[in-house]
C-alpha positions in Angstrom: -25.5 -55.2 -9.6 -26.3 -52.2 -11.6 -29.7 -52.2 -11.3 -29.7 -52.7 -8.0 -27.4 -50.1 -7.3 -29.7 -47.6 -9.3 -32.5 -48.9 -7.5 -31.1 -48.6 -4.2 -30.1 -45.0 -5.4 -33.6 -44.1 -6.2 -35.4 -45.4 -3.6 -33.0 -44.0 -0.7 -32.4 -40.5 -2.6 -36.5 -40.5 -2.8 -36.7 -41.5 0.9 -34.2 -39.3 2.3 -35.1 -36.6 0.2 -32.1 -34.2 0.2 -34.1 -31.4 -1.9 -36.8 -31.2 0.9 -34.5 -31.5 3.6 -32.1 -28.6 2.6 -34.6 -26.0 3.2 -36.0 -27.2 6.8 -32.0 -27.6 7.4 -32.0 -23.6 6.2 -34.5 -23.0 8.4 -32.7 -25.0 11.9 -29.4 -23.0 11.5 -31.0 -19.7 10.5 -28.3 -17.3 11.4 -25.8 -19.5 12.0 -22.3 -19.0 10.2 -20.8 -21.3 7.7 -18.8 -23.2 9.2 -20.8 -24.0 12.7 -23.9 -24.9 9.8 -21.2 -27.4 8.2 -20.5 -29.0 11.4 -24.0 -29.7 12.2 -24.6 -31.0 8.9 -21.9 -33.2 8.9 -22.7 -34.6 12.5 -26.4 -35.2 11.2 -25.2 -37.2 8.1 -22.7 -39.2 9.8 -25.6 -40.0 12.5 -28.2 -40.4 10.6 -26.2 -42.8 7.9 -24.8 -45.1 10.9 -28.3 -45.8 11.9 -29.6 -46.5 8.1 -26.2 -48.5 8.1 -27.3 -50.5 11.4 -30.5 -51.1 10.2 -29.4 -52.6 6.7 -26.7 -55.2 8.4 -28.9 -56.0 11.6 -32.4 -55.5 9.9 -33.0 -59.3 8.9 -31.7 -60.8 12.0 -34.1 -58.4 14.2 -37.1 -59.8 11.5 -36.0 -63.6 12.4 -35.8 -63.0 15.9 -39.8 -62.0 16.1 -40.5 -64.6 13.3 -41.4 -61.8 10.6 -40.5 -63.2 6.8 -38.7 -60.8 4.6 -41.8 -60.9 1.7 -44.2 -59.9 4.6 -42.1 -57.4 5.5 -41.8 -56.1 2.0 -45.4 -56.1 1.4 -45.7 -53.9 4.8 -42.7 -52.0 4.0 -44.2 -51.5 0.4 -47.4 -50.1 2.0 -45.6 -47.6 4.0 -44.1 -46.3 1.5 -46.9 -45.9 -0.6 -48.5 -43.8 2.7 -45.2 -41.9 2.7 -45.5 -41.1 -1.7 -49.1 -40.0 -0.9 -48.2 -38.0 1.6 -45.5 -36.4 -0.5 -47.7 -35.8 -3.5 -50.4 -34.0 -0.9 -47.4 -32.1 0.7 -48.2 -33.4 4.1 -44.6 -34.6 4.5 -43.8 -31.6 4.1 -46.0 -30.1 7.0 -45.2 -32.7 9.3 -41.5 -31.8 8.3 -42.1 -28.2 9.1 -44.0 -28.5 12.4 -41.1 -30.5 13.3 -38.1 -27.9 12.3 -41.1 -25.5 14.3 -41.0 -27.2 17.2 -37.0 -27.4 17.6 -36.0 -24.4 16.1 -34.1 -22.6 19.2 -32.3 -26.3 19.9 -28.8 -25.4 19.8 -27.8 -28.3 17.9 -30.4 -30.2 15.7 -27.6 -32.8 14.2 -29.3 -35.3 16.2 -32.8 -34.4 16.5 -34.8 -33.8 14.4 -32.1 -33.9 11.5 -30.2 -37.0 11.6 -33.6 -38.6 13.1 -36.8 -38.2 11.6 -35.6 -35.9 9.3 -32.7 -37.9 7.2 -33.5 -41.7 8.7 -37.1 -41.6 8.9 -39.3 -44.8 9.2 -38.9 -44.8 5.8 -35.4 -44.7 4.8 -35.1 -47.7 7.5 -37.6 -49.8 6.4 -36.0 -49.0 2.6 -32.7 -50.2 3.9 -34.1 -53.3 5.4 -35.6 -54.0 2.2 -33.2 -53.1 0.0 -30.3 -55.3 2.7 -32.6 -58.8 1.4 -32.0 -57.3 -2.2 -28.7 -57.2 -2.0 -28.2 -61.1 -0.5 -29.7 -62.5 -3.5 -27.5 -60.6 -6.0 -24.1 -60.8 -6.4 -21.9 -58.0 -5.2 -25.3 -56.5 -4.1 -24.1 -55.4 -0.4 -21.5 -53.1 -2.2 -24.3 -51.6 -4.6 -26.4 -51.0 -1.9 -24.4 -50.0 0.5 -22.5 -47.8 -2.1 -25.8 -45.9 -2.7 -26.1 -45.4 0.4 -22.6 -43.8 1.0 -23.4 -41.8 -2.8 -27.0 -40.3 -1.4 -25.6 -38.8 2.0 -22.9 -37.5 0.3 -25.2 -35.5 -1.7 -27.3 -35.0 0.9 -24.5 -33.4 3.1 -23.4 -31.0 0.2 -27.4 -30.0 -0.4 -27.2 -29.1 3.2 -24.0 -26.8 3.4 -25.7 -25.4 -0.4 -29.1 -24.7 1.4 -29.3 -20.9 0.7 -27.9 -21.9 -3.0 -30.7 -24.3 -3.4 -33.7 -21.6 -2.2 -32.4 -19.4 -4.8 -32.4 -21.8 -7.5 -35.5 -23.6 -7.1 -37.7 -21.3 -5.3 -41.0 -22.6 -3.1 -42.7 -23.3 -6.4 -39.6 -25.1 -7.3 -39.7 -27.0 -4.4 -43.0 -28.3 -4.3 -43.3 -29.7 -8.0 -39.7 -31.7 -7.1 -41.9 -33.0 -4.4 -44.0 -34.3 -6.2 -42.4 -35.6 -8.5 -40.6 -37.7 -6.0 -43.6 -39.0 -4.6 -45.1 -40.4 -8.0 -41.8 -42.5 -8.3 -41.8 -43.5 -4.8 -45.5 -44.7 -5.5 -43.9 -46.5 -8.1 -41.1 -47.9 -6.2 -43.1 -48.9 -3.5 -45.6 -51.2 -5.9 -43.0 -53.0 -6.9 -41.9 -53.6 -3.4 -45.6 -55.3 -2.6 -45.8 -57.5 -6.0 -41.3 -58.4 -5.3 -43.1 -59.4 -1.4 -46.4 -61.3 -3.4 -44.2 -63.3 -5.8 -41.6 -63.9 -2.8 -44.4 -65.5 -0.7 -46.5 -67.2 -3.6 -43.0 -69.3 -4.3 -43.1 -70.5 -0.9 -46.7 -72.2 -0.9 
């Protein structure tokens, strides 16, 4: 239950990304006070988890419907997310991110869109909680490890967001990028593991 509650953590803080979202965030509510940014953020959050939260309980039930096995969806879901670690480790998630924040930066609210959605639950961060959903049914306890690292990453997500100016400071664009990074070589890694767990799954079935 432990590792898989560090796992979950991992692969949801990686796939959420609360470091690179806290600067686009910054960059939506330019100019906006304190406590109109906090209730944005907190509108986002709440959105953005209820949809990660939908996906995880309803997920495997949506892949039985249209006849999709869980280790072909983990060897797909594993191969998006390797897309997504190079993407990360080229910082082309982090253009798409900005065009994005670009594109909608007079909105008057962005909770929804594009925070809550692509931003925070991103094809990603669903397909992660799908995956991570059929995890937790073979362990025991593993719904409240998952779902508790769900509940732990937005919460640090929500408090990156109302500490975005803090966070600029601290770690600076140059600061920013190599966190990147780094987040993309262990989402690589995590997402291996997520095509040999979807391999093994299927080669027990022949």
């Amino acid at each position: 239950m432990t590792a898989l509650f560090l796992s979950a953590f991992a692969t949801l803080f990686v796939m959420i990304d609360p470091v690179g979202v806290a600067p686009l965030f910054a960059t939506l509510t330019q100019g906006a006070k304190l406590r109109r940014r906090a209730a944005i953020a907190l509108r986002g959050v709440a959105i953005g988890g209820a949809l990660l939260l939908l996906f995880g309980l309803l997920g495997d039930a949506v892949l039985n419907a249209v006849g999709i096995s869980l280790p072909a969806f983990r060897i797909a879901g594993g191969l998006m997310l390797f897309l997504l670690a190079v993407d990360m480790l080229f910082e082309k998630r982090s253009e798409r991110r900005k065009q994005t924040t670009d594109a909608e930066a007079e909105a008057p609210d962005p909770s929804v869109f594009p925070l809550a959605t692509p931003l925070i639950a991103g094809p990603g961060a669903l397909t992660a909680m799908i995956l991570l959903a059929g995890e937790a049914g073979r362990v025991e306890g593993g719904a409240f490890a998952v779902y508790g690292a769900l509940a732990a990453v937005l919460a640090i997500t929500f408090l990156m967001l109302l500490a975005t100016e803090l966070i600029e400071r601290a770690l600076g664009a140059t600061g920013i990028k190599a966190m990147t990074r780094l987040f993309g070589m262990l989402l690589g890694a995590l997402a291996v593991q997520f095509v040999l767990d979807g391999v093994r799954a299927f080669s027990a079935t022949l």
